[in-house]
C-alpha positions as CSV (number, residue, x, y, z in Angstrom):
1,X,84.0,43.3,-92.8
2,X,87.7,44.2,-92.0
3,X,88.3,45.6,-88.8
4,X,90.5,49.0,-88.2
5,X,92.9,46.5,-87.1
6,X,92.9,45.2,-90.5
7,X,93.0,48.7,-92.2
8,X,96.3,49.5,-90.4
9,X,97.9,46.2,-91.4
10,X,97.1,46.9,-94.8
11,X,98.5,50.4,-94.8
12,X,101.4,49.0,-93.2
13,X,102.0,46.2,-95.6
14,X,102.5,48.6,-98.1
15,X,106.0,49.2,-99.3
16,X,107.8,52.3,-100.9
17,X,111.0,51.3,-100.7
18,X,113.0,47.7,-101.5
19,X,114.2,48.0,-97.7
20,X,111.8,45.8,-95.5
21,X,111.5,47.5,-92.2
22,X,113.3,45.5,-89.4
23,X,110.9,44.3,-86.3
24,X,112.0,44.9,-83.1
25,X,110.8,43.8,-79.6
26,X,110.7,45.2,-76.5
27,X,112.7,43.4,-73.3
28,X,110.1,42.1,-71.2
29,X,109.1,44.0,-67.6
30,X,110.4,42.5,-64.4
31,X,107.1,43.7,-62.5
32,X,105.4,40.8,-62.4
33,X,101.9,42.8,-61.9
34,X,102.0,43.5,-65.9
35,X,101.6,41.6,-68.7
36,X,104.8,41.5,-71.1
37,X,103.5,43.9,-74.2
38,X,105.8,43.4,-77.8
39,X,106.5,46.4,-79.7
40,X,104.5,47.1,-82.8
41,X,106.9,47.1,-86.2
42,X,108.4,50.8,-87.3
43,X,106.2,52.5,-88.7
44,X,108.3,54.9,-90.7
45,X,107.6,53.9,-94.4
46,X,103.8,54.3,-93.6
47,X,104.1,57.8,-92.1
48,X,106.2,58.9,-95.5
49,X,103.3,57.3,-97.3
50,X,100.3,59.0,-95.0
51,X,102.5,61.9,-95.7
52,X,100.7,61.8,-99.7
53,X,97.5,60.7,-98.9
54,X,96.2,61.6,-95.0
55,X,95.8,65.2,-94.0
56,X,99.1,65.9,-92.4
57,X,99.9,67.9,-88.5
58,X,102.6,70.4,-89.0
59,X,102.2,72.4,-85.8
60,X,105.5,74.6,-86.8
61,X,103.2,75.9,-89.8
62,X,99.7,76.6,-88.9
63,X,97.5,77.9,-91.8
64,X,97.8,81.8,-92.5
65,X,95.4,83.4,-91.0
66,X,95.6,85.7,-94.2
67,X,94.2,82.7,-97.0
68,X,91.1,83.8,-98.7
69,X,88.0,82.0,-97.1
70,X,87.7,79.5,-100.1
71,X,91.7,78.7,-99.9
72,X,91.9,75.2,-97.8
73,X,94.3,75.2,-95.0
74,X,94.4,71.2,-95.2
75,X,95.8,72.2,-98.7
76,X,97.8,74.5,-97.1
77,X,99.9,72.3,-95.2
78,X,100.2,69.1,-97.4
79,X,101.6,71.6,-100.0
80,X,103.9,72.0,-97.3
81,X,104.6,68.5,-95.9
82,X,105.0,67.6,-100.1
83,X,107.6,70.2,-100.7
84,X,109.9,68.0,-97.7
85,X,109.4,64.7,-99.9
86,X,109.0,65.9,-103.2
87,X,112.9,65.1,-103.8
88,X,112.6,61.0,-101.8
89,X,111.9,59.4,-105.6
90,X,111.0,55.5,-105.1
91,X,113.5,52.8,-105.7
92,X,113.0,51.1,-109.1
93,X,112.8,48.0,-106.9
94,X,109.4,49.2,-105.3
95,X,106.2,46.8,-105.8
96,X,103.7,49.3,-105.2
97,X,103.8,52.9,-106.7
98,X,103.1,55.4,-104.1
99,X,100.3,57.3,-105.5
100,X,98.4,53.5,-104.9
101,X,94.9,54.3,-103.3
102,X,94.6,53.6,-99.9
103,X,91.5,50.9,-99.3
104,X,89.1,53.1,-96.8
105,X,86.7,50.0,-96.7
106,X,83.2,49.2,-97.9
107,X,80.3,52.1,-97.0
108,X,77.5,50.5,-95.4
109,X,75.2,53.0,-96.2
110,X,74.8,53.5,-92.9
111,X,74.4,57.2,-92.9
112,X,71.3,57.1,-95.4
113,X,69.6,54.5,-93.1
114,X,70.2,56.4,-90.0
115,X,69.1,59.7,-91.4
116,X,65.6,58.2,-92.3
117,X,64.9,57.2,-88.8
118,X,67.1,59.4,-86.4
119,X,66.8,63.5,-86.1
120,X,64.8,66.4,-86.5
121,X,65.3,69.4,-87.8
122,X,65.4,72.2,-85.5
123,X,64.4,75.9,-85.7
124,X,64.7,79.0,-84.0
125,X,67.7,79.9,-81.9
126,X,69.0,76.4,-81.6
127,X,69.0,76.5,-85.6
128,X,71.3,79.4,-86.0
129,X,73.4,78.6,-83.1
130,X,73.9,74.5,-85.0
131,X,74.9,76.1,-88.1
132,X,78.4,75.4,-88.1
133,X,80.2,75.8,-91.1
134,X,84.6,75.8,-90.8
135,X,84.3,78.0,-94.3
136,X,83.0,81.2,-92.9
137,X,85.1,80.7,-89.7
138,X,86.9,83.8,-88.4
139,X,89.9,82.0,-87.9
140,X,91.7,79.2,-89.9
141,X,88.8,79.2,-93.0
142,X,88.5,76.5,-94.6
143,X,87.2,75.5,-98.0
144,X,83.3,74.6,-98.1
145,X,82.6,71.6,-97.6
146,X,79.5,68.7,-97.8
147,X,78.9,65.0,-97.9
148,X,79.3,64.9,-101.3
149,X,83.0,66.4,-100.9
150,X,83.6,62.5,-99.8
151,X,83.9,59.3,-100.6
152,X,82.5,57.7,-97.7
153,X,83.6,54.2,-96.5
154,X,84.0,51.6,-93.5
155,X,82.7,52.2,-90.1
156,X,84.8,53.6,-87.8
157,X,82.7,53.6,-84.3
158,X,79.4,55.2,-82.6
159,X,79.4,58.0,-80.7
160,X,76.4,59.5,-78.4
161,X,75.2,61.7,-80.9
162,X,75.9,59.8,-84.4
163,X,78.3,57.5,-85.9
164,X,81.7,58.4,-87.3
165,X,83.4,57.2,-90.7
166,X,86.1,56.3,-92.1
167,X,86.4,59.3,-95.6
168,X,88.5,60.3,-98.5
169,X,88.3,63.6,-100.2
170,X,87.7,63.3,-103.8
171,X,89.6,66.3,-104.2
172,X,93.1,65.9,-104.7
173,X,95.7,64.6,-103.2
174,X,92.3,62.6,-101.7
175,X,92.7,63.0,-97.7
176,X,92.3,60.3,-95.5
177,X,90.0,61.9,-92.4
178,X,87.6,60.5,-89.7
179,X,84.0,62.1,-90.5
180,X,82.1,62.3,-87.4
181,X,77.9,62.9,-87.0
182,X,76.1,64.7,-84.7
183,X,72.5,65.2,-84.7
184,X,71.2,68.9,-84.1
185,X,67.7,67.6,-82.2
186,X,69.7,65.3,-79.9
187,X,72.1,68.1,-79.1
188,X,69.4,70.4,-78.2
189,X,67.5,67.8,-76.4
190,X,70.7,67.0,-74.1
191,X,71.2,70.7,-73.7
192,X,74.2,70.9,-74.5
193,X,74.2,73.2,-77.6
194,X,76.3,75.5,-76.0
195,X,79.1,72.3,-74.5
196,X,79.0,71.4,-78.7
197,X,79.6,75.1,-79.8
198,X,82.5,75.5,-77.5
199,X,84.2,72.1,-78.0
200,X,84.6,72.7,-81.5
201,X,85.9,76.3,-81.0
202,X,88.5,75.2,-78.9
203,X,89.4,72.0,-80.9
204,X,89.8,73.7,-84.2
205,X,92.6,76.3,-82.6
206,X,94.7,73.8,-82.0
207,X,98.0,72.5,-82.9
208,X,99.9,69.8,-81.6
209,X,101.3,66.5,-82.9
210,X,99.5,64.6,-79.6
211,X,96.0,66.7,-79.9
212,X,94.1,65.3,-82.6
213,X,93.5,67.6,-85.0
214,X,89.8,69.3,-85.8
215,X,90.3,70.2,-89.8
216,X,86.7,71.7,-90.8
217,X,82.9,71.3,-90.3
218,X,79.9,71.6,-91.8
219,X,76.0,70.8,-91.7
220,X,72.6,70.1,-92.9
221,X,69.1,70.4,-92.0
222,X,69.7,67.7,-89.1
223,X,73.2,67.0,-88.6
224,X,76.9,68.8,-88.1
225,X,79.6,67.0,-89.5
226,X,83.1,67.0,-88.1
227,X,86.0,66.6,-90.2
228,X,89.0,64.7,-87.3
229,X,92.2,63.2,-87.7
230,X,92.1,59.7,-88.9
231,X,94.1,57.6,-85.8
232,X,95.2,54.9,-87.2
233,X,95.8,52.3,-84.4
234,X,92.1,53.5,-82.7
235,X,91.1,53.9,-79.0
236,X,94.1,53.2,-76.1
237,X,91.4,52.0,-74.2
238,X,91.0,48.7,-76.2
239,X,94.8,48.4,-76.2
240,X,94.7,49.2,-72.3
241,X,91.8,46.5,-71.7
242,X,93.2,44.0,-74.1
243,X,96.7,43.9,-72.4
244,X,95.3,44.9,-68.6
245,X,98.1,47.5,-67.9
246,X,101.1,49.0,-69.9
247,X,105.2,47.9,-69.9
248,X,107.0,50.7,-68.0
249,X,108.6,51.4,-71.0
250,X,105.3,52.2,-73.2
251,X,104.0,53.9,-70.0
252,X,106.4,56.1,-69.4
253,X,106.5,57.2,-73.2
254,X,102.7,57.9,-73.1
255,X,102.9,60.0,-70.5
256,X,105.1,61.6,-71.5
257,X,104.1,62.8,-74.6
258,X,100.2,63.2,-72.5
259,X,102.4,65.7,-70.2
260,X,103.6,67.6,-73.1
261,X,100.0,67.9,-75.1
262,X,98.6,68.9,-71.4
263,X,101.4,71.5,-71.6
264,X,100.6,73.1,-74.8
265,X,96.7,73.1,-73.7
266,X,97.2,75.2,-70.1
267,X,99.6,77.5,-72.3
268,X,96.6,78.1,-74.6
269,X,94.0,78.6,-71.1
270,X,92.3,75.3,-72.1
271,X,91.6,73.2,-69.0
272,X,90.6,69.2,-70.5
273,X,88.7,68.0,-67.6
274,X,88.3,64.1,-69.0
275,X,91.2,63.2,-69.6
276,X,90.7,59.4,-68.9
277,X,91.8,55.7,-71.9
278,X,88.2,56.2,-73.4
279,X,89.4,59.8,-75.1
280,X,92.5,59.1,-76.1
281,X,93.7,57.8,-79.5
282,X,96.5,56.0,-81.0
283,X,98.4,57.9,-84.3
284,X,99.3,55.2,-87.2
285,X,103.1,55.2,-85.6
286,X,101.2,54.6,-82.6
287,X,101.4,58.1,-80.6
288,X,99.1,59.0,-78.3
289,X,96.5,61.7,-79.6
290,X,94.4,63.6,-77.1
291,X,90.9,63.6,-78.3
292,X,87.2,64.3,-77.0
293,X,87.1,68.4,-76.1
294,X,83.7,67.8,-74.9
295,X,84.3,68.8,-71.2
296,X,86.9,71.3,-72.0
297,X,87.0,74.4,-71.5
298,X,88.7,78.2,-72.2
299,X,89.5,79.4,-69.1
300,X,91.9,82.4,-68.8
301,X,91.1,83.1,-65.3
302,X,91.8,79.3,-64.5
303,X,88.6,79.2,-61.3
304,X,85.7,77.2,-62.3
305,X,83.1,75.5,-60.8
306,X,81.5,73.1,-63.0
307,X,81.7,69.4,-61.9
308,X,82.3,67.1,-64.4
309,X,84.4,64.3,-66.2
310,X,84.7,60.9,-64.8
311,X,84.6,59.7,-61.3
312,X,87.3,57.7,-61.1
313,X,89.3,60.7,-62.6
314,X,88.1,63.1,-60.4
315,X,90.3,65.2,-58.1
316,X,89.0,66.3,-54.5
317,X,88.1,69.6,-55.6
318,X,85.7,68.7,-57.6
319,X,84.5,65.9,-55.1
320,X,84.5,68.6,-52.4
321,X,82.7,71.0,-54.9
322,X,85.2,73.7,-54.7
323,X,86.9,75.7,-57.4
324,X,88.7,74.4,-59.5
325,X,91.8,75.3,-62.4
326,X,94.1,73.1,-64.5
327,X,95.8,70.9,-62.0
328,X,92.9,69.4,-62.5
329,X,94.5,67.9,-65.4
330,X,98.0,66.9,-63.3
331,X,96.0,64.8,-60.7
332,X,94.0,63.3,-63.8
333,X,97.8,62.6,-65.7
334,X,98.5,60.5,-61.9
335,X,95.6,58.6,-62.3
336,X,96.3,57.7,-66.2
337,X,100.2,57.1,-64.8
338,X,98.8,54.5,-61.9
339,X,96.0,52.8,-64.6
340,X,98.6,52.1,-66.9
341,X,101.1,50.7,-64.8
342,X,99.0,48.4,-62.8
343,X,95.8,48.1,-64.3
344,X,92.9,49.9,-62.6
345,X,92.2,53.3,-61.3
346,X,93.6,53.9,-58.1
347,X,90.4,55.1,-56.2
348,X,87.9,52.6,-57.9
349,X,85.9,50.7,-55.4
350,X,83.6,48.8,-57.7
351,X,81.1,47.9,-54.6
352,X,80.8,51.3,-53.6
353,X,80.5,54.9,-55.4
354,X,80.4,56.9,-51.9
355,X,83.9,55.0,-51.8
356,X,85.1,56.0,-54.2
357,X,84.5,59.6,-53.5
358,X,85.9,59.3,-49.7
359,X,88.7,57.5,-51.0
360,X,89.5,60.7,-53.8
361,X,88.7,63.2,-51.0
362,X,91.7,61.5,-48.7
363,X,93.6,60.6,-51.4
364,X,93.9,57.2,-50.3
365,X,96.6,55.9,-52.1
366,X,97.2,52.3,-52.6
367,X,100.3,50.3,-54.5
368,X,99.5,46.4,-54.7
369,X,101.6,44.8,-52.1
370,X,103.8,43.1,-55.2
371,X,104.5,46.4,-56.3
372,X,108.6,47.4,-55.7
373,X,109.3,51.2,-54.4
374,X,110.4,52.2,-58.1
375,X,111.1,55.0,-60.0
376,X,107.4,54.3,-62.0
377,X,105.2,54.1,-58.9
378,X,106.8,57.4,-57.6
379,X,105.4,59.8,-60.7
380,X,101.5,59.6,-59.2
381,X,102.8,60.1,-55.4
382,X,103.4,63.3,-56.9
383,X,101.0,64.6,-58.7
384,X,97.9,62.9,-56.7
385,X,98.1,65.2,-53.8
386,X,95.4,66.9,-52.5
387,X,95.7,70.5,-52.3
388,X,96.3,71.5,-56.6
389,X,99.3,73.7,-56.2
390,X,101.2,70.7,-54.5
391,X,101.0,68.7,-57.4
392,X,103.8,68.0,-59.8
393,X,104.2,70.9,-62.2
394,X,104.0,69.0,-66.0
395,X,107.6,70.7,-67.1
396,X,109.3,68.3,-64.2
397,X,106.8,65.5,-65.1
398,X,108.9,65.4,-68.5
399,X,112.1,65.3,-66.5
400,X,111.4,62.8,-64.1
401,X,114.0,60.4,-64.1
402,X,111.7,57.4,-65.0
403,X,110.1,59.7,-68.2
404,X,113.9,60.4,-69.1
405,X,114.5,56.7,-68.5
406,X,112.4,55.7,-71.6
407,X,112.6,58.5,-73.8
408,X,114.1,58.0,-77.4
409,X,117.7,59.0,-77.6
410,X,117.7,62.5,-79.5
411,X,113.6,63.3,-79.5
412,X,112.5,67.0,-78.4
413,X,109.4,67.2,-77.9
414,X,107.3,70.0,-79.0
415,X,107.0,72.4,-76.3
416,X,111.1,72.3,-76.6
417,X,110.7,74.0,-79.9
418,X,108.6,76.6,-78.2
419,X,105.2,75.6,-78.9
């Protein structure tokens, strides 16, 4: 069976116009603590192509909150992204017509077989509050939808509570989406009915090009399905752990674009908490997409309690057991900075977990000793300070000098435009 590698390359082998993309590589780093890392080929033609066939982002244009509740707002905003390309007719010279399927990969039945053996149905109170349906939502409605609204196909991964797949609408214009399962008994068994409830809330409300996007929901007599954004390049983690840290250069531009995605959340009072390689994604142009709201959490008085996320994420409030807010989400954003650039969490003491939580609690700060005082190794300094409020605000993360450094000529990012 193909790999997701292997769907990507397809999709990207794809052409729409006679002009073959040029590949380009990025100049290798001088810190000799990081592997050298090549840049991916431009992506461009496959985005225009996605633009047809995979549910699109247009955070400028979020679905009327006016559409009657059978209107779909995935419908919505193709409509929209279509009317931008409608006029870009193909070159006569083009091998493959546009409207081509895209190969989602061969179903292994695997939802059937896991049905039969994995799930209860659940009753009561747990029942009604696990009857989550997108259509009848008070904001954003969405069409109804089922299992049979798709055609199902390859794999895509595991998660705790059920697997998630690789779909295609049958309806036209046939979206490409990542179908995720979750089992109602093993929710309520975990506790965490109310953690599920409120991390699809959230997630559905939101709109930016680095968040990936929640488009509907629905369920049966065991499950609760949730309709995601397909990323096309998969998990960062596996790119992290299969090149051991990042260029400066691909670095820099994550964070970046993490910085602004963190911005847009704190402006809408949602406070991540996990931010950490294992939830975040990678778009098919290979942007970063903030994912897994499991933790999160609307907080529009910014003081909570709760401990949770990952240790070697965790800030010393949270160590300390104290209250916390969203610079909880800045010292996470140093840690991500440090892993990337050299390869491991900064407070990770792997004989030790009482370590690792002194080491948090003094913010014990260590650079390997090859490491030159540069412009990269100066972004965590500042926002992995102890007390929150001294911690690098995210609007001057984005105009650090080493962010700027790498930053495409021309881009504004989105909370530029206001968002």
């Amino acid at each position: 069976m193909a790999t997701i590698g292997a769907v990507t390359r397809q999709i990207a082998a794809l052409e729409i116009s006679a002009k073959k993309p040029a590949a380009t590589t990025a100049s290798s780093s001088s810190n000799p603590v990081r592997p050298g890392h090549s840049k991916q080929p431009s992506q461009e033609k496959v985005t225009k192509l996605l633009t047809k066939f995979a549910a699109p982002v247009n955070p400028n244009h979020p679905p009327s909150s006016k559409l009657a509740p059978s209107s779909s707002s995935l419908r919505n905003q193709t409509n929209q992204a279509q009317a931008h390309t409608s006029n870009e007719a193909p070159k006569k010279a083009s091998p493959v017509p546009t409207h081509q399927p895209i190969d989602i990969g061969r179903y292994d039945g695997g939802l059937e077989k896991e049905n039969e053996e994995r799930g209860e149905k659940v009753y009561g109170d747990a029942a009604s509050e696990l009857a989550l349906d997108s259509s009848v939502a008070r904001r954003y409605p969405t069409r109804e939808w089922n299992l049979h609204s798709f055609d199902i196909g390859r794999p895509l991964g595991k998660g705790k509570f059920g697997r998630v797949y690789m779909v295609r609408t049958k309806s036209e214009p046939k979206y490409i989406l990542a179908l995720k399962t979750l089992y109602k008994s093993e929710i309520v068994q975990s506790r965490v009915e109310k953690q599920i409830r409120r991390e699809i809330e959230i997630q559905q409300n939101l709109r930016h090009p680095n968040v990936l996007r929640l488009y509907g929901y629905f369920h049966d007599e065991k499950r609760i399905f949730l309709m995601l954004e397909f990323a096309g390049k998969g998990e960062l983690y596996k790119q992290l752990s299969k090149h051991g840290s990042f260029s400066e250069k691909r670095s820099a531009r994550y964070i970046d674009q993490m910085a602004d995605a963190l911005s847009y959340l704190h402006s809408k009072h949602v406070i991540h908490r996990d931010i950490k390689p294992e939830n975040l994604l990678l778009g098919i142009n290979g942007e970063l997409k903030v994912a897994d709201f499991g933790w999160s959490v609307h907080a529009p008085g910014n003081r909570r309690k709760t401990m949770c996320g990952t240790l070697d994420y965790l800030p010393p409030e949270m160590v300390e057991q104290k209250e916390h807010n969203e610079r909880v989400d800045h010292w996470a954003l140093g840690v991500l900075t440090y892993e990337f650039l050299i390869g491991n969490p900064p407070f990770e003491d792997r004989d030790s977990v009482n370590n690792t939580y002194r080491r948090i609690a003094s913010v014990d700060l260590r650079f390997p000793i090859t490491c030159r005082p540069t412009l990269e190794i100066s972004l965590p300094g500042y926002l992995l300070k102890h007390e929150p409020q001294d911690r690098l605000p995210l609007s001057e993360v984005m105009k650090h000098p080493w962010i700027v450094k790498y930053r495409p000529k021309g881009q504004i990012r989105p909370s530029q435009l206001g968002m």
